[in-house]
C-alpha positions as CSV (number, residue, x, y, z in Angstrom):
1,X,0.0,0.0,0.0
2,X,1.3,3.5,-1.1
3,X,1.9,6.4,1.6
4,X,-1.4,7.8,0.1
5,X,-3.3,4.9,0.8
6,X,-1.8,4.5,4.0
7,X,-2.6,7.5,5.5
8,X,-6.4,7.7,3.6
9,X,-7.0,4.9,5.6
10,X,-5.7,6.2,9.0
11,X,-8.3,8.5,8.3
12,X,-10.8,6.2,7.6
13,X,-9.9,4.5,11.1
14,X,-10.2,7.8,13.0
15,X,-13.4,9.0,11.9
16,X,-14.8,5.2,12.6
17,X,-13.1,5.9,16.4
18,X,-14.8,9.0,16.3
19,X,-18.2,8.3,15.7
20,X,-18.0,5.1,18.6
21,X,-17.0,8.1,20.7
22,X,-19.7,10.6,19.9
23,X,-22.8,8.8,19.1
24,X,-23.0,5.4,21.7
25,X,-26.0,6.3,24.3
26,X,-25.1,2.7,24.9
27,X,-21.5,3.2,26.1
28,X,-23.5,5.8,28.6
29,X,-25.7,3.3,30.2
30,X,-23.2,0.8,30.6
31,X,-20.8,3.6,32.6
32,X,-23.7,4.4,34.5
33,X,-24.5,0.0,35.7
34,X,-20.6,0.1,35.8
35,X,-20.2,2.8,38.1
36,X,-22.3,1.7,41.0
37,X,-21.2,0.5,44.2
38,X,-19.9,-2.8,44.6
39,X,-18.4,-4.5,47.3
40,X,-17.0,-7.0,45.3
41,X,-15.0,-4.6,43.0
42,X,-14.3,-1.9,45.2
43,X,-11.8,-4.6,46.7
44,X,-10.9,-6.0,43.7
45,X,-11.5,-9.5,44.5
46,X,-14.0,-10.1,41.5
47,X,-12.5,-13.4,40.4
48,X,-10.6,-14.8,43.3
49,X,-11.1,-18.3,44.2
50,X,-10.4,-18.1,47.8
51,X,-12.9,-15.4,48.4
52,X,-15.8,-17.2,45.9
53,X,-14.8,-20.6,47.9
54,X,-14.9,-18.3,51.5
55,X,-18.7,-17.0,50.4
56,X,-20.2,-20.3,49.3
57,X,-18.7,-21.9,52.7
58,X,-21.3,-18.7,54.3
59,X,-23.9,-19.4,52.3
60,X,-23.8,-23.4,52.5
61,X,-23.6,-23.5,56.3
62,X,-27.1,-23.4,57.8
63,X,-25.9,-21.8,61.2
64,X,-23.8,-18.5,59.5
65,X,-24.8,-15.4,60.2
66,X,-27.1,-15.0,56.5
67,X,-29.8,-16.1,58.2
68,X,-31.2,-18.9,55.4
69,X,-30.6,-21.7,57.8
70,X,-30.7,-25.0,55.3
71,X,-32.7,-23.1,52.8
72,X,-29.5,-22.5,50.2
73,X,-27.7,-25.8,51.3
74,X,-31.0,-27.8,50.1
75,X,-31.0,-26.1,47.1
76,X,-27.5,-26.6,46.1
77,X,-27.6,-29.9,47.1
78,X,-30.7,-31.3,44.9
79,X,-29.5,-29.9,42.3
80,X,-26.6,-30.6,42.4
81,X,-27.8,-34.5,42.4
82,X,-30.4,-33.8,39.8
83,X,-28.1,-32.4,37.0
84,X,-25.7,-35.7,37.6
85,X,-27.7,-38.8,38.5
86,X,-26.4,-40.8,35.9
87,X,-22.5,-40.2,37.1
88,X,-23.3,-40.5,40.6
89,X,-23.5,-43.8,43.4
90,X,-27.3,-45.0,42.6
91,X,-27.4,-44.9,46.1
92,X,-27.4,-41.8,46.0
93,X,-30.8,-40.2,46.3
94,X,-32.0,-36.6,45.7
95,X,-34.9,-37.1,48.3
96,X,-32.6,-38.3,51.2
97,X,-31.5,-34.4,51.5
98,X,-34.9,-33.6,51.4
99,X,-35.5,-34.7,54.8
100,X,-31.5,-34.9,56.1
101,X,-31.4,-32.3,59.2
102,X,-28.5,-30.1,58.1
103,X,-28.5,-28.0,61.4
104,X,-25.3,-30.5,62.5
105,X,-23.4,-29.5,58.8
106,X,-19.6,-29.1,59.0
107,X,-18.1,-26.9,56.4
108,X,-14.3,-27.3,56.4
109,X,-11.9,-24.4,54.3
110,X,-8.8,-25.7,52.8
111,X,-9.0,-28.8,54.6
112,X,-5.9,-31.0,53.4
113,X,-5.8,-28.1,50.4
114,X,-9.5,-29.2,49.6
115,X,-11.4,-26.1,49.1
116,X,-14.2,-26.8,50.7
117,X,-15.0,-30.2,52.6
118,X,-18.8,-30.7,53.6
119,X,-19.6,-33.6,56.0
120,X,-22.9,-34.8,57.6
121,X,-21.9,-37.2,60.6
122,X,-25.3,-38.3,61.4
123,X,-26.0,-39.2,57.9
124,X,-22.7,-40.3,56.5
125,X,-21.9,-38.4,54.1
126,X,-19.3,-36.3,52.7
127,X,-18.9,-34.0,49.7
128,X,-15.7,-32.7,48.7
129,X,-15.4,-29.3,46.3
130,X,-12.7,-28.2,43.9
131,X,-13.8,-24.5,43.4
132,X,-12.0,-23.4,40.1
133,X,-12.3,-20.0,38.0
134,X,-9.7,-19.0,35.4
135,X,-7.7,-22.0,36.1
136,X,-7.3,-25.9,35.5
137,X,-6.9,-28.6,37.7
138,X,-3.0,-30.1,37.9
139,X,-0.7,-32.1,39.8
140,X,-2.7,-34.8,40.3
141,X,-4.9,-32.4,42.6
142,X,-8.3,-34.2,42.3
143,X,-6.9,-37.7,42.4
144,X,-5.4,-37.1,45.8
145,X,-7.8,-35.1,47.1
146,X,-10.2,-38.7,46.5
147,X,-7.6,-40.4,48.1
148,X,-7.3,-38.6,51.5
149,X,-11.3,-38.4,51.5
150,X,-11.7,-42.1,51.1
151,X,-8.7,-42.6,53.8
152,X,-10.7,-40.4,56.2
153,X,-14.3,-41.4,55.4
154,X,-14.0,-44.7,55.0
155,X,-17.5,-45.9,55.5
156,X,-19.3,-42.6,54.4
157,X,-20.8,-41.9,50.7
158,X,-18.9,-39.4,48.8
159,X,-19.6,-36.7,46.4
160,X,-16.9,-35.3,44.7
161,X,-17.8,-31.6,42.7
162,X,-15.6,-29.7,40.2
163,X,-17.3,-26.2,40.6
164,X,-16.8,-24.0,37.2
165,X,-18.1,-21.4,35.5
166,X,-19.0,-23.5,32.5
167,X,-19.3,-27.0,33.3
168,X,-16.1,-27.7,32.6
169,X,-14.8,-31.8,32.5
170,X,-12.0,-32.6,35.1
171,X,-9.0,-34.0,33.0
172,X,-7.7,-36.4,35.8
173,X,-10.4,-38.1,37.8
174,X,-13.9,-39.6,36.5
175,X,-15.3,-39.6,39.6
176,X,-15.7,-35.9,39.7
177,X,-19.4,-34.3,38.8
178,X,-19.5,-30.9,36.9
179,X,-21.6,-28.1,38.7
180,X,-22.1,-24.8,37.0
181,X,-21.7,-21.3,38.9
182,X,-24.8,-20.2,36.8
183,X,-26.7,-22.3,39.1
184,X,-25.6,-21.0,42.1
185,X,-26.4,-17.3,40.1
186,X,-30.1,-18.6,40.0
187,X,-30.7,-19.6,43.2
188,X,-29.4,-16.1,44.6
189,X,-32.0,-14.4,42.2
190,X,-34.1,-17.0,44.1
191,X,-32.9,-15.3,47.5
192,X,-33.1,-12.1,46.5
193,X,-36.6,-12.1,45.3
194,X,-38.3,-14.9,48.1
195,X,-36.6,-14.1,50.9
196,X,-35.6,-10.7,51.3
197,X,-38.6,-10.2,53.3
198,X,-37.4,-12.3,55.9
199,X,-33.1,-11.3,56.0
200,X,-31.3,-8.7,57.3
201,X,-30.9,-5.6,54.9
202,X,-26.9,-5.8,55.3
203,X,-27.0,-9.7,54.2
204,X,-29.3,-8.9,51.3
205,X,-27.5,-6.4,50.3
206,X,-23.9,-8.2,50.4
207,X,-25.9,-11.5,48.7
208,X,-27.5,-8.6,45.8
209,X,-23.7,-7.5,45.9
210,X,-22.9,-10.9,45.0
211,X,-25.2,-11.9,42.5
212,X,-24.1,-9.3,40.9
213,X,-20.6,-10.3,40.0
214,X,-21.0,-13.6,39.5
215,X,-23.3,-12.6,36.5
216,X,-20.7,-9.6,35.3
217,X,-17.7,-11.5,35.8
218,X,-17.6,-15.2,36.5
219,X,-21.2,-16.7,34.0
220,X,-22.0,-13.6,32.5
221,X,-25.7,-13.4,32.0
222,X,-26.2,-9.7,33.6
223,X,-28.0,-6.3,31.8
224,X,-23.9,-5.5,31.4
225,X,-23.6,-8.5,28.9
226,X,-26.4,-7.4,27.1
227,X,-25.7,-3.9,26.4
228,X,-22.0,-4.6,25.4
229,X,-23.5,-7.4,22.7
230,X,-25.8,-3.8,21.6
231,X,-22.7,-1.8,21.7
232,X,-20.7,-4.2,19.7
233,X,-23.4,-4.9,17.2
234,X,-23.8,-0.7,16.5
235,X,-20.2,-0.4,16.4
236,X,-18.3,-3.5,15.5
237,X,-16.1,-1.4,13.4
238,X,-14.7,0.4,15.6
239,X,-14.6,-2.5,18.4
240,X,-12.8,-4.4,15.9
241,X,-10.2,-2.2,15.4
242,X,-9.9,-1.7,19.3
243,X,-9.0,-4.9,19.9
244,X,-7.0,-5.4,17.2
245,X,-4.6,-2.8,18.9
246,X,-5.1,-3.8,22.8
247,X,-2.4,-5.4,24.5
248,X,-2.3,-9.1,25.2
249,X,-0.2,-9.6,28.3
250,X,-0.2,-13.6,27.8
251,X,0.9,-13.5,24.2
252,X,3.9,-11.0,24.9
253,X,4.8,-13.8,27.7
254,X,4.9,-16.3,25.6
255,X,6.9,-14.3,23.0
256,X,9.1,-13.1,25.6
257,X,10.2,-17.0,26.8
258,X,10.2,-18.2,23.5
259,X,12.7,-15.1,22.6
260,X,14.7,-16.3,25.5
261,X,14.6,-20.3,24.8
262,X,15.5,-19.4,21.8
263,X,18.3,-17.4,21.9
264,X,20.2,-19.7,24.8
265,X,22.4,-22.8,24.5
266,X,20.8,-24.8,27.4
267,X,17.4,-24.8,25.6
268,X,16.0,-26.0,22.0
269,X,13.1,-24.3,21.5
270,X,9.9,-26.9,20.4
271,X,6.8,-25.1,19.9
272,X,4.3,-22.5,20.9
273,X,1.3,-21.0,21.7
274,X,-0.5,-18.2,23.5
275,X,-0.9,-20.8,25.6
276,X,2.9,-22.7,26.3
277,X,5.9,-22.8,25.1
278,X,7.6,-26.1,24.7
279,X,11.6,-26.7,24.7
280,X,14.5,-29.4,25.4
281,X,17.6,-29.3,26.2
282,X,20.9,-30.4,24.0
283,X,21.5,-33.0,27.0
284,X,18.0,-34.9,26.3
285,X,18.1,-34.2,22.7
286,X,21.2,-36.2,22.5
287,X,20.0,-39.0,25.2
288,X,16.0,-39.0,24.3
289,X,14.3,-41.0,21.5
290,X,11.9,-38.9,19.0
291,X,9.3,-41.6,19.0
292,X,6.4,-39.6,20.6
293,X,3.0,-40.0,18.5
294,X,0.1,-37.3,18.4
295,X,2.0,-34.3,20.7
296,X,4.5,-31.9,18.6
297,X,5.8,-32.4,15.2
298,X,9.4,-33.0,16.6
299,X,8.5,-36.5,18.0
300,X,9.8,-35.3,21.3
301,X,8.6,-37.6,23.7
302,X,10.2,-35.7,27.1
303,X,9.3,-32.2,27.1
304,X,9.6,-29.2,29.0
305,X,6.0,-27.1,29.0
306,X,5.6,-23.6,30.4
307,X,2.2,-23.0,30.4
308,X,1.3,-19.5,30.5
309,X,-2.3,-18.8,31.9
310,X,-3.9,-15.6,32.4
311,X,-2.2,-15.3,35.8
312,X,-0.1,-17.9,36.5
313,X,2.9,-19.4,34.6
314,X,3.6,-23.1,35.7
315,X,6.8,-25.1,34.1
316,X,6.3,-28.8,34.3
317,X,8.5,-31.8,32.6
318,X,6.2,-34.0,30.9
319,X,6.4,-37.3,29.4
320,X,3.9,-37.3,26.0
321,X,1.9,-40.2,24.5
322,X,4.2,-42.8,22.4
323,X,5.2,-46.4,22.6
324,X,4.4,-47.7,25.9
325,X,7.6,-49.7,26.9
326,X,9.5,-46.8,26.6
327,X,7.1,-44.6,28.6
328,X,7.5,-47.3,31.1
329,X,11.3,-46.5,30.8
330,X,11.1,-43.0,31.6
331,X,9.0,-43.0,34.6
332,X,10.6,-45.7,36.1
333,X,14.4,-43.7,35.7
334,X,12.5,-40.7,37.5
335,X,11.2,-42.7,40.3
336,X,15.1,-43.1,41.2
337,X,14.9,-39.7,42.0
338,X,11.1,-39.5,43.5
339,X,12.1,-36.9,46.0
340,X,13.2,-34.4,43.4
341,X,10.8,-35.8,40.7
342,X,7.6,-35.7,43.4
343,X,5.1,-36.9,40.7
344,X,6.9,-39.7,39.3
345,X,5.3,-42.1,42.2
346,X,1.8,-41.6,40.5
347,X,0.3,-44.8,38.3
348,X,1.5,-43.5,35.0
349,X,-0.9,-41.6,32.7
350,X,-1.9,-43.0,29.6
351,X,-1.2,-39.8,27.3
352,X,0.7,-37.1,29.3
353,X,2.2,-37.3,32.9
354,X,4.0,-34.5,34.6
355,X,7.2,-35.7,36.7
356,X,8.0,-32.6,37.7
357,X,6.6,-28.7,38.5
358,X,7.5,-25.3,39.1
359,X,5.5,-22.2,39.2
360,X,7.2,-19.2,37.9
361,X,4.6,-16.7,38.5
362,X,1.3,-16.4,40.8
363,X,-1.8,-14.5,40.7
364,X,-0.2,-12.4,43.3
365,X,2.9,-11.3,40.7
366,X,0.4,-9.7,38.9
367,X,-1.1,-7.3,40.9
368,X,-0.1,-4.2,40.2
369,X,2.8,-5.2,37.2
370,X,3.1,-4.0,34.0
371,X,4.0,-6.5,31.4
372,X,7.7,-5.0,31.3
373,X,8.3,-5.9,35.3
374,X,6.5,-9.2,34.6
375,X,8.9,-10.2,31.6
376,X,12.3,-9.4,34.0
377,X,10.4,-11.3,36.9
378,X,9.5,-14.3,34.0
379,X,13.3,-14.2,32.4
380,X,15.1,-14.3,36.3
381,X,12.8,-17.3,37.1
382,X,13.9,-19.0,34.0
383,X,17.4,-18.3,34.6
384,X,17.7,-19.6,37.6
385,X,16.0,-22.5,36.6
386,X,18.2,-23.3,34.1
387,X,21.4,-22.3,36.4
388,X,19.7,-24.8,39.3
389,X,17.1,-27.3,38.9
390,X,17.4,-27.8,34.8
391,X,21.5,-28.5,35.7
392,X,20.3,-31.3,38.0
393,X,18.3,-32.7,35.5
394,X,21.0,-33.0,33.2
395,X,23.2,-34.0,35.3
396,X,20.8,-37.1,36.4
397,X,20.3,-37.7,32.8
398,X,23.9,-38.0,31.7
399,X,24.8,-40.1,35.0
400,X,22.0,-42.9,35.0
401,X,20.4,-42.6,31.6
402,X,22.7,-45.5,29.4
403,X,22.5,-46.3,25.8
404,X,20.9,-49.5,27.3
405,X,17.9,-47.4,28.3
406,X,17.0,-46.6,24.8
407,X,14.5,-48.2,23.2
């Protein structure tokens, strides 16, 4: 494109900029919903697990100070039961919590790392919850959480949740039901509208408060949703060209550690994404067969993975999917180690099994950063990986892995 063109359509850009500026009566009403009080955002604390996991412990214990006695907890429960009957012990039956008494309810927080832990003594039963927003399960999390539950209630039925925003499957563990956050949205509509009659104006207001951000932020099905989907149908153009030109901290991570693997002589860079960034080192590319089937194009079948969420960067070792004996091969060379490779004990996956974890960067790193700050943070941790822990796995490598080991 000429100079001419290029500046004609500059000018084309900014009058589109213009007119989302000028004309949106939209944009208006949505800074109006948008500027009203709410607890939830004045503190910033919109999307963080502990604090969702810390109100649904309130709201779940019949004797808190809401006032709702078993009236939530029923709920929850029964429908909970209802939307998974065919995954769940057919022993299991929605009309036993009809008439359970739920006034003797424990709620434990963070119990054994569990996020919430809800046991009925009388009735034997417990029902363990993995709360997650803007994250995955991994290490192994839900399979040992089942463990120490059916260690420690042996002769008690168990339910075992994965709470999510959108249903989402567990990857490790089966036994795990799905339960939706938009159902927990509904029934405080249901609270809101039945029983605010009967409750205290503050805990109303803080449950209102609530509902509120669970529909903005975490299932989004609120008035806010509905008048950005207007604003972006008036103005798509503009929109568009917005986001086109917004910054995307996770992709300049990624960039930014692929730049680095790239660039040293400890790592061989594999492949990327927004997502990861995948890389070897000339020490297993000299020791490791390239056998692996249905991961990366290399054929890498031991691979190093940064996976870069939205706020949190975790770097695992990971054996892929390939022939079996040699699989077999690996994880038994990393159990040598067990106390340095802490995952290597686990029954070994049938596709992709982590021996070993770091995390590089929490939620907490975050706060407050701009992406500049987060890259030297992100290129210090990965240097003294490679200076400490990546040595050691070298090192073990060249020492115990013989030609014998190959397949």
């Amino acid at each position: 494109m000429s100079t001419q063109g290029k500046e004609v359509n500059q000018e084309k850009e900014i009058d589109v900029l213009e007119r989302f500026i000028l004309d949106n009566p939209e944009l208006e009403k949505l800074e109006n919903l948008l500027s009203q009080f709410n607890i939830f955002e004045t503190l910033n604390i919109v999307d963080a697990e502990i604090r969702h996991s810390n109100v649904l412990a309130w709201l779940l214990n019949p004797n808190a100070s809401h006032g709702l006695g078993g009236y939530f907890v029923k709920k929850f429960l029964k429908y909970l039961i209802s939307n998974n009957k065919r995954s769940l012990d057919p022993e299991i039956s929605l009309f036993d919590f009809e008439t359970f008494d739920f006034s003797s309810l424990e709620i434990r927080r963070e119990w054994q790392k569990i996020d919430l832990l809800m046991i009925l003594e009388e009735e034997k039963y417990v029902i363990a919850i993995e709360n997650k927003i803007g994250s995955t399960e991994h290490d192994d999390q839900l399979n040992r959480y089942k463990k120490i539950t059916e260690s420690e209630f042996k002769d008690f039925k168990k339910i075992y949740v994965y709470l999510t925003p959108d249903e989402a499957t567990p990857k490790d563990d089966v036994d795990w039901i799905t339960f939706n956050y938009s159902i927990i949205g509904n029934l405080l509509e249901d609270i809101v509208i039945y029983k605010k009659d009967s409750l205290n104006e503050n805990v109303l207001n803080f449950i209102s408060h609530y509902k509120t951000i669970l529909r903005r932020y975490i299932v989004g099905e609120s008035e806010v949703e509905k008048i950005c989907n207007q604003i972006y149908k008036t103005h798509k153009q503009a929109l568009d060209l917005i986001f086109r030109h917004k910054q995307d901290l996770q992709k300049e991570i990624s960039e930014h550690l692929e730049s680095i693997i790239k660039k040293s002589k400890e790592t061989i860079f594999d492949s990327s994404s927004k997502a990861y960034v995948r890389f070897t080192t000339p020490t297993l590319e000299n020791l490791i067969e390239k056998i692996c089937e249905g991961w990366t194009n290399s054929k890498r079948i031991l691979l190093f993975e940064l996976e870069n969420y939205k706020e949190r960067l975790f770097l695992k070792l990971i054996i892929g999917p390939g022939d079996q004996n040699y699989r077999n091969r690996l994880i038994e060379h990393f159990r040598k180690e067990s106390s340095f490779y802490k995952r290597a004990y686990l029954e070994l996956r049938k596709k992709w099994h982590t021996v070993y974890t770091k995390e590089f960067l929490g939620k907490n790193d975050y706060e407050g950063n701009e992406s500049e700050d987060l890259k030297l943070k992100v290129g210090k941790k990965l240097a003294d990986f490679v200076n400490g822990d990546l040595a050691k796995i070298n090192n073990f490598f060249q020492e115990n892995w013989s030609k014998k080991g190959k397949k």
